[in-house]
C-alpha positions, -999 to 999 in steps of 0.1 A, spaced: -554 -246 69 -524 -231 83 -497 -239 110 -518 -221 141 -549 -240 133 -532 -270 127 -514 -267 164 -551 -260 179 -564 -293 163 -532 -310 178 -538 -302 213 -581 -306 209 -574 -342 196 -549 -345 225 -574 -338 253 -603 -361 232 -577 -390 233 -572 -381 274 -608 -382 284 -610 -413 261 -585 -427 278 -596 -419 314 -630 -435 305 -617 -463 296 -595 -471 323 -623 -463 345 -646 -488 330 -626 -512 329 -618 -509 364 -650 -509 374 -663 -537 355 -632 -558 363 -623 -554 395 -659 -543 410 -689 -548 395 -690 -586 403 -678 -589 437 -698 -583 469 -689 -562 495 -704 -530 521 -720 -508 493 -706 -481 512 -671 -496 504 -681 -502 468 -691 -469 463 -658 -454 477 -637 -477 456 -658 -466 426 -650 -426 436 -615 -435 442 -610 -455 409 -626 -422 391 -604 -395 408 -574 -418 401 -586 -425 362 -589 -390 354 -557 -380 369 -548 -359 339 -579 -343 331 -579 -328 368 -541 -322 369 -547 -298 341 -577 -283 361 -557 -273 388 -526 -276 373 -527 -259 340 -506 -280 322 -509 -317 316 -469 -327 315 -459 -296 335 -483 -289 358 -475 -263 380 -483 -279 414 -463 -295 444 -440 -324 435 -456 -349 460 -491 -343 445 -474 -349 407 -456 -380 415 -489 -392 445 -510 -388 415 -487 -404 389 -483 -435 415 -517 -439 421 -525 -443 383 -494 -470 377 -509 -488 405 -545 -489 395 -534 -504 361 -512 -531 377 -544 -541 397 -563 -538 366 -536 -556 344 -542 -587 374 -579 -583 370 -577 -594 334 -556 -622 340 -578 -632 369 -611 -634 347 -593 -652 320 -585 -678 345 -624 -677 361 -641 -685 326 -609 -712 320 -623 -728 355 -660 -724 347 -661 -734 310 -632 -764 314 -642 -776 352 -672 -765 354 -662 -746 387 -683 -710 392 -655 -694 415 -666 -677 451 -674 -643 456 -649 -648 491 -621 -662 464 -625 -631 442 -619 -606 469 -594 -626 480 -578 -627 448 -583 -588 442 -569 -583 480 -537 -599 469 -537 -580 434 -538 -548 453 -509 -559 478 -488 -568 451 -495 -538 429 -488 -516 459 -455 -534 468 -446 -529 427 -451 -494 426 -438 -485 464 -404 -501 445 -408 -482 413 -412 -449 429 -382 -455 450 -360 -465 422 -373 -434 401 -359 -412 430 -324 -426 431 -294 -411 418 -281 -420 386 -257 -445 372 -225 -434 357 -222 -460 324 -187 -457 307 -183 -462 269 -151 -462 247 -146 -454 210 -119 -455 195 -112 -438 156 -80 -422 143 -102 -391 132 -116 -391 173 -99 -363 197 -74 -382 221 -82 -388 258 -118 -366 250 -146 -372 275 -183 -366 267 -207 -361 296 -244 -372 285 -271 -363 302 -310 -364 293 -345 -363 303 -339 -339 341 -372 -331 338 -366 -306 365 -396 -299 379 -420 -290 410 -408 -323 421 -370 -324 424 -353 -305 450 -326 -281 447 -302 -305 464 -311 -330 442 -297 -310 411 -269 -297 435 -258 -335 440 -258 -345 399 -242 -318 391 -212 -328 417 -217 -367 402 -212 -349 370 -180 -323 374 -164 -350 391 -156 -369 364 -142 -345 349 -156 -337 312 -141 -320 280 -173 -318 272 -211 -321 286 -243 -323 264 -280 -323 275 -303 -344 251 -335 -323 261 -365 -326 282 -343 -304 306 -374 -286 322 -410 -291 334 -429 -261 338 -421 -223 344 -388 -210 352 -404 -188 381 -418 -220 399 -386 -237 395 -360 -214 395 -343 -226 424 -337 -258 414 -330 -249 374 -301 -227 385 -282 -254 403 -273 -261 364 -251 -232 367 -222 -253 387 -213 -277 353 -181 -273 343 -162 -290 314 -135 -279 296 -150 -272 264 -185 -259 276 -219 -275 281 -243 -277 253 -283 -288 249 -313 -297 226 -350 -289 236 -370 -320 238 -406 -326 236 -411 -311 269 -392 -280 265 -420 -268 240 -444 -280 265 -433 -255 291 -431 -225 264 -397 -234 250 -394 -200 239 -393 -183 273 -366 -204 283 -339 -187 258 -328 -164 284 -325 -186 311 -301 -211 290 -281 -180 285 -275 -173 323 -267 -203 330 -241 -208 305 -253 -236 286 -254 -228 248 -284 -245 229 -277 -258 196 -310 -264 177 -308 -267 146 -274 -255 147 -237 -261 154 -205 -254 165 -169 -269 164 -150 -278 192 -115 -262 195 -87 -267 219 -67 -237 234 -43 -236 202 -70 -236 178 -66 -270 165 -104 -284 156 -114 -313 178 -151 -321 168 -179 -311 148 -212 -308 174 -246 -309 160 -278 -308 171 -313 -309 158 -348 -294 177 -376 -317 183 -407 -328 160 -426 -314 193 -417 -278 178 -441 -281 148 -468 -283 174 -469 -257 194 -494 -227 186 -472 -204 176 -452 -237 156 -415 -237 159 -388 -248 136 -386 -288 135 -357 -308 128 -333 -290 103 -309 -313 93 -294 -283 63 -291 -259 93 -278 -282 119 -248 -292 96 -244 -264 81 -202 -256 75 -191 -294 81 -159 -304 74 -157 -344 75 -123 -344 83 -137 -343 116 -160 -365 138 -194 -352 137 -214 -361 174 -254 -348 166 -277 -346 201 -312 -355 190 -338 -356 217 -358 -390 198 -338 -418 193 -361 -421 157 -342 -396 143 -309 -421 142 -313 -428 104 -314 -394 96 -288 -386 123 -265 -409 101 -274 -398 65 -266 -360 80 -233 -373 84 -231 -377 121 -204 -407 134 -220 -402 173 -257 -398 179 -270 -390 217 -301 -394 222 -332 -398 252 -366 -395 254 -373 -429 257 -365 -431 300 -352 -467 289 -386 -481 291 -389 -479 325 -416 -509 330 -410 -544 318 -436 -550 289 -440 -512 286 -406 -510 274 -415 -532 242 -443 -511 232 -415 -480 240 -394 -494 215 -423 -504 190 -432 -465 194 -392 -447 190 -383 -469 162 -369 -499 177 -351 -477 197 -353 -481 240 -318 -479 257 -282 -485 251 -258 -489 224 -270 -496 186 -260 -490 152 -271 -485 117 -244 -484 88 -214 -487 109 -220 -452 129 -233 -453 171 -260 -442 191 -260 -438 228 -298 -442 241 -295 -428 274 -321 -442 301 -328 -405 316 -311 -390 344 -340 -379 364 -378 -391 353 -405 -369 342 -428 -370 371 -458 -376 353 -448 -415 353 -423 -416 380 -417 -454 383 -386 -477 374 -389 -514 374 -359 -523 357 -342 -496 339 -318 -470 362 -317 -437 355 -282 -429 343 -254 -403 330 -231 -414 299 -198 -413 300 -180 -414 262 -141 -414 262 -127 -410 226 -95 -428 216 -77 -417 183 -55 -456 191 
């Protein structure tokens, strides 16, 4: 079997596990929250349209979309439809808990609860699933945190800033101005140096090009430099090369460079590595290299590696790399979906960690992919490293 078919068989097991998915949460919703209260059957029957439309959200954004995680349609309709979904679940999520408490009542009391009570009780579900995810969206759109760290290492650069960023996901739904305004956030603090962890994009650049060339205003010292994520490969990573070029921000898969000041003096090995993602697209890409990436490394110097997945921090380390950056994970974004985040990236969900005495920085995301555009708990943010050598 070789690499093309293999891609093909990727994305057809993708779209079975969608339409699985979709089912489910439609028959669940249906069985849970409808099928045993009466109301107007002309209500009922609404609800049951409504709960369909909103279950197979994804299987119709690709209709009229064309892409699943980048589909090319307005920003409201993205992050309306991305909403919708987040709230059905929290309803559905209630449901459960509802029933559990029903058959506690009828099987320890011997109490058959009301059909009044259980429209009452789904009623109140709804309200609070709608006040939830009014918040969530709200919080997605704000601007992001600026979080300071400091490291200090007699082999670090002295008085060195980093800039982090991750996870734009610029796309149909964020605005020009929005860009315009983090880029500002970003210059003024003033960085030797800015990196971008991937997942920079959604989409194609024609349908977003307004917005992707704001990226043009960052300015450090030392230059910006980027890592596709999973997403980049999503939108046809390859068609993006140009585009980077333009824009001035150098992309360093599976590749390097080191960081010199005006006199020559080496401050910093940078590495970076592409994402698994790569493998997977029909025609597959070059995954993580970890030979290529640190290819010419002279540990004399501190080695910072940009890796889209926090997962890859093991192999990050065993590379040689004292800094990892890394994203991907949007910090969880939902309490009790950001344990099974972590459970999925390695133990990895936000913040600070380490594994045999070398860091990682697990940025939260800067913007949020709009596909789930909901924060409970977990601001979007931008790093900020300053390296000490005392």
């Amino acid at each position: 079997m070789d690499e093309k078919t293999d891609a093909n068989l990727f994305y057809g097991s993708q779209m079975i596990v969608l339409y699985i998915f979709a089912l489910i949460q439609f028959s669940l919703s249906y069985i849970i929250l409808l099928r045993q209260i009466k109301i107007n059957r002309t209500v009922k029957i609404i609800l049951t349209l409504l709960f369909l439309i909103i279950s197979f959200k994804n299987p119709l954004l690709l209709i009229f979309g064309g892409n699943i995680l980048a589909p090319q349609l307005p920003g409201w309709v993205v992050v309306g439809a991305s909403s919708a979904q987040f709230c059905l679940m929290v309803v559905l999520c209630l449901g459960i808990l509802s029933e559990i408490f029903y058959l506690f009542f009828k099987i320890a009391c011997k109490y058959r609860v009301s059909n009044s009570h259980r429209v009452c009780v789904l009623c109140l579900d709804t309200l609070f699933a709608v006040v939830i995810t009014c918040i969530g969206t709200y919080n997605a759109g704000l601007p992001p945190e600026n979080i300071f760290y400091t490291f200090t290492d007699p082999k670090y650069p002295d008085n060195f800033r980093i800039v982090h960023i991750t996870d734009t996901h610029i796309g149909t739904n964020t605005s020009p101005e929005r860009i315009r305004n983090l880029v500002k956030q970003i210059n003024d603090l003033h960085p030797d140096l800015i990196v971008h962890t991937g997942d920079i994009i959604d989409g194609r650049y024609e349908a977003i090009a307004p917005q992707v060339d704001e990226l043009r205003g960052l300015k450090a010292r030392y230059g910006v430099y980027a890592v596709n994520g999973n997403h980049e490969y999503y939108s046809d990573a390859a068609s993006w090369n140009d585009v980077w070029g333009k824009l001035n921000i150098r992309m360093i898969n599976n590749s390097n460079v080191t960081i010199t000041d005006d006199s020559g003096k080496r401050l910093l090995f940078l590495a970076g590595i592409s994402d698994p993602q790569a493998l997977r697209v029909n025609p597959p890409e070059q995954g993580p290299d970890y030979v290529a990436a640190t290819e010419g490394f002279d540990r004399s110097l501190p080695m910072v590696m940009l890796s889209h997945r926090p997962k890859e921090f093991p192999n990050c380390v065993t590379a040689g790399a004292d800094i990892t950056l890394s994203g991907h994970t949007h910090g969880g974004m939902v309490p009790g979906l950001k344990q099974l985040v972590a459970l999925l990236n390695g133990g990895y969900v936000s913040g600070y960690y380490e594994h045999q005495g070398k860091k990682m920085i697990l940025n939260n995301g800067t913007i949020l992919w709009a596909g789930f555009y909901i924060r409970i708990n977990d601001p979007a943010q931008v790093v900020v490293i300053d390296l000490k050598n005392r």
